[in-house]
C-alpha positions in Angstrom: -14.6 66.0 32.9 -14.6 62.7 34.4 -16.5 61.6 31.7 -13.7 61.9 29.7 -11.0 60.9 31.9 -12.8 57.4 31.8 -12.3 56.1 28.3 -8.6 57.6 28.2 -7.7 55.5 31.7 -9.6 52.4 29.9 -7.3 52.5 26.8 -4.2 52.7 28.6 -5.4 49.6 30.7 -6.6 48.1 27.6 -2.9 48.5 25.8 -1.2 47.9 28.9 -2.7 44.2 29.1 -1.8 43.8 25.1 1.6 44.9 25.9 2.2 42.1 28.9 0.1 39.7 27.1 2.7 40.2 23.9 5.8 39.7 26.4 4.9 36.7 27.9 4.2 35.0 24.3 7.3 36.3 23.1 9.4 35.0 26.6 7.5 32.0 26.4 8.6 31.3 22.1 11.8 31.8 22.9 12.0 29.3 25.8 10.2 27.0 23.9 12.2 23.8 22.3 13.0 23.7 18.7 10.9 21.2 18.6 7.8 22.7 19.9 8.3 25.2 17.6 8.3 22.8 14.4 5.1 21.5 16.2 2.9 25.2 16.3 4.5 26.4 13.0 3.3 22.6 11.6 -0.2 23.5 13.0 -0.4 27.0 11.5 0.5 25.8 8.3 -1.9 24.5 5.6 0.8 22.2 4.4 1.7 19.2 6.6 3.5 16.5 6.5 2.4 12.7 5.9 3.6 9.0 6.1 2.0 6.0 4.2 2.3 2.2 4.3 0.9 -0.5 2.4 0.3 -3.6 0.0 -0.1 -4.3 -3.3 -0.8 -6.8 -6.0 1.0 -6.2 -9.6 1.9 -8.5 -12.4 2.9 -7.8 -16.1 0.2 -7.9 -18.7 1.7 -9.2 -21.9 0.9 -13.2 -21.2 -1.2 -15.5 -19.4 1.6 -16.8 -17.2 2.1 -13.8 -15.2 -0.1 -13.7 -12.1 -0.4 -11.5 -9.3 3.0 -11.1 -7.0 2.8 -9.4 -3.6 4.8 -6.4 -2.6 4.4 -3.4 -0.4 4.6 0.1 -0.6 5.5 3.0 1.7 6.7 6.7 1.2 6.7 10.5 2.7 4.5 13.0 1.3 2.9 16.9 1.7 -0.7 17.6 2.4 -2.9 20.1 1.1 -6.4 20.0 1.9 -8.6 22.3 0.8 -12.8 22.4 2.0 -13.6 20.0 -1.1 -10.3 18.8 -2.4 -6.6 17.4 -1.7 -3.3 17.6 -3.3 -0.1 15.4 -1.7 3.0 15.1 -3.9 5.3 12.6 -2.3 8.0 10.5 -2.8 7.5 6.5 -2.5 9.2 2.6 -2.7 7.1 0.7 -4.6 7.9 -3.1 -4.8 6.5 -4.4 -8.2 7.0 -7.2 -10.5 4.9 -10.6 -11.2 5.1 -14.5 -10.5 5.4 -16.3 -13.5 3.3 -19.6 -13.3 3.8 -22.2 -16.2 2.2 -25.9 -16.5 4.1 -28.3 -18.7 0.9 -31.0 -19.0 2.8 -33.2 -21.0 6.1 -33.4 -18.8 7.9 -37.0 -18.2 5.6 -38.5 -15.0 3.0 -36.3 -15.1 2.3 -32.5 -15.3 5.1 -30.2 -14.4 4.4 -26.6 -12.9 7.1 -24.4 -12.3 6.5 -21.4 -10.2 8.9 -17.8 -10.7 8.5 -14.6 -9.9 10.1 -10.7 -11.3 10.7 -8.4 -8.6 11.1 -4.9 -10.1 11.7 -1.9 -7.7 10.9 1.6 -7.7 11.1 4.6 -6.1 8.3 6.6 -7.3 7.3 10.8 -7.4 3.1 10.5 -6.9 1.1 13.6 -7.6 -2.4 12.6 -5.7 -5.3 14.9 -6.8 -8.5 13.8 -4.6 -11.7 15.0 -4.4 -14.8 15.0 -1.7 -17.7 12.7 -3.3 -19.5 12.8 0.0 -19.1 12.6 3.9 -19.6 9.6 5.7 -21.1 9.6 9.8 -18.3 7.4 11.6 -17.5 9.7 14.3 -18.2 12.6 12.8 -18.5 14.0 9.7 -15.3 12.9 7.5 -14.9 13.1 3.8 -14.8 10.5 1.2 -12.6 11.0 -2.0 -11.8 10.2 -5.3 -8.7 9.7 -6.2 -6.2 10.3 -9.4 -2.4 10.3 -9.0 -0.2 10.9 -11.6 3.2 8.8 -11.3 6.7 9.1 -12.6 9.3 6.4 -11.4 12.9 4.8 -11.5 13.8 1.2 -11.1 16.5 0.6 -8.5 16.6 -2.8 -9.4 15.2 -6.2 -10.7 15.7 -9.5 -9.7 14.4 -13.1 -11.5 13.5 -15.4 -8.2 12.9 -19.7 -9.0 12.6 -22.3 -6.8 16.6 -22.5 -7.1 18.1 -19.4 -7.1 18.0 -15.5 -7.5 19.6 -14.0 -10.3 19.7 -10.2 -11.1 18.1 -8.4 -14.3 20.1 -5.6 -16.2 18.0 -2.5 -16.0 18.1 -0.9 -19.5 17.1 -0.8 -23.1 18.4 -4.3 -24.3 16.2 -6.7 -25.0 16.7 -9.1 -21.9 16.4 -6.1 -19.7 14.1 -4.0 -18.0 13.5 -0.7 -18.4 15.3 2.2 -16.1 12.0 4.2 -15.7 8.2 3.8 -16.0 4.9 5.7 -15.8 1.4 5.7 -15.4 -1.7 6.7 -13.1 -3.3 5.2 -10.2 -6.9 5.8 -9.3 -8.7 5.3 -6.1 -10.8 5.7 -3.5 -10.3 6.8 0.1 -12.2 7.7 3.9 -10.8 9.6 6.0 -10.8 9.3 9.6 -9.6 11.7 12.0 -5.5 12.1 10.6 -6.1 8.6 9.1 -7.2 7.5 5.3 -7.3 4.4 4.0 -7.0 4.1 0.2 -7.9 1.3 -2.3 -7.7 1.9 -5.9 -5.8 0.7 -9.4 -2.0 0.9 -10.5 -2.4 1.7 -14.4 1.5 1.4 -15.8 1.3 3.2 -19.2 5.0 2.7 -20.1 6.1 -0.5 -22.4 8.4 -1.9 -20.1 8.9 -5.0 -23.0 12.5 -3.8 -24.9 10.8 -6.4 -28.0 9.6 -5.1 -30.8 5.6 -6.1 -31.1 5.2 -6.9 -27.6 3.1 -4.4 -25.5 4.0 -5.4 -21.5 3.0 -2.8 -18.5 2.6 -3.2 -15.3 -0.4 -3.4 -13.5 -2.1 -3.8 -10.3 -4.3 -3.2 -7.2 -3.1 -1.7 -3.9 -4.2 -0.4 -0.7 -2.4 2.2 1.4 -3.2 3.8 5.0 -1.5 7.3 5.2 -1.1 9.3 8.6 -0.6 13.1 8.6 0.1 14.8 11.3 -1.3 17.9 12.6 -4.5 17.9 10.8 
């Protein structure tokens, strides 16, 4: 008989433990912060949340005279990872626009250069699609990805910049203004490491942003990001 006594008085130990253990998780949740609750729902989750900052290089690509301007990026977005790829929609500012370089060689006392620049604004909706090409060995095994990311964005605003003074642009569909909204694709590479990646990659602008009829003008250029996300 004691035989059977044994595994009956081992259960009720057994769901006796479970009981307390389930108690004191459920005293200790509710004691615990709102914020410490964001934190181990953020963890559990196989979405989390992600910052980015960075630079980049665009001009327009309709004439010689536009060169490269600097401007910077930075922006919010989701993660998703999955074991071979990654999705992040976001939402972004994206400082754009070109300098505007033009040589007069034939100018009264010598050659005359005149140096501008376009700064054209955007907030911008990226879809970035990556996927693992291989792992690289700093640290540990970390993946390295290929890039594509869809864009759709809308110009805040525009500005024409001289060596005199600033002047705004009309955003629109006239033919001495910009337009409202613009389009395209970037595609890149990226490491991570640990919750950081690095990205480098292209800015292809699809949309005519010329209002002039026979004149193809989009905006172009390289950039480089370093996104955090937190609780990965």
């Amino acid at each position: 008989m004691k035989t059977i006594y044994y595994p009956i008085i081992l259960l009720i130990l057994t769901v006796s433990v479970a009981t307390a253990q389930n108690n004191n998780t459920t005293v200790s949740q509710e004691n615990d912060s709102g914020w410490t609750r964001f934190i181990n729902k953020m963890e559990l989750s196989k979405w989390k949340p992600g910052v980015k900052i960075g630079i980049n290089f665009n001009k327009f690509t309709s004439a010689d005279a536009y060169k490269y301007r600097t401007g910077y990026n930075f922006g919010l977005f989701a993660d998703y990872t999955g074991k071979w790829f990654i999705f992040q929609p976001g939402i972004n500012y994206f400082s754009k626009g070109t300098r505007i370089i033009i040589e007069y060689p034939e100018y009264e006392g010598g050659p005359l250069i005149t140096n501008s620049a376009i700064r054209y604004n955007f907030l911008e909706v990226p879809l970035r699609f990556g996927v693992t090409i291989f792992h690289h060995h700093i640290g540990c095994a970390q993946p390295v990805r290929l890039n594509a990311t869809p864009y759709f964005a809308y110009a805040l605003n525009a500005k024409y910049a001289s060596e005199y003074d600033v002047s705004k642009i009309n955003l629109g569909k006239g033919e001495n203004e910009l337009p409202q909204l613009d389009y395209g694709i970037k595609i890149g590479i990226s490491a991570a490491f640990g919750t950081f990646e690095p990205s480098f990659g292209y800015d292809f602008g699809l949309n005519n942003i010329a209002n002039k009829v026979g004149i193809s003008n989009k905006n172009r250029g390289f950039y480089f990001t370093v996104a955090l996300v937190f609780g990965k």
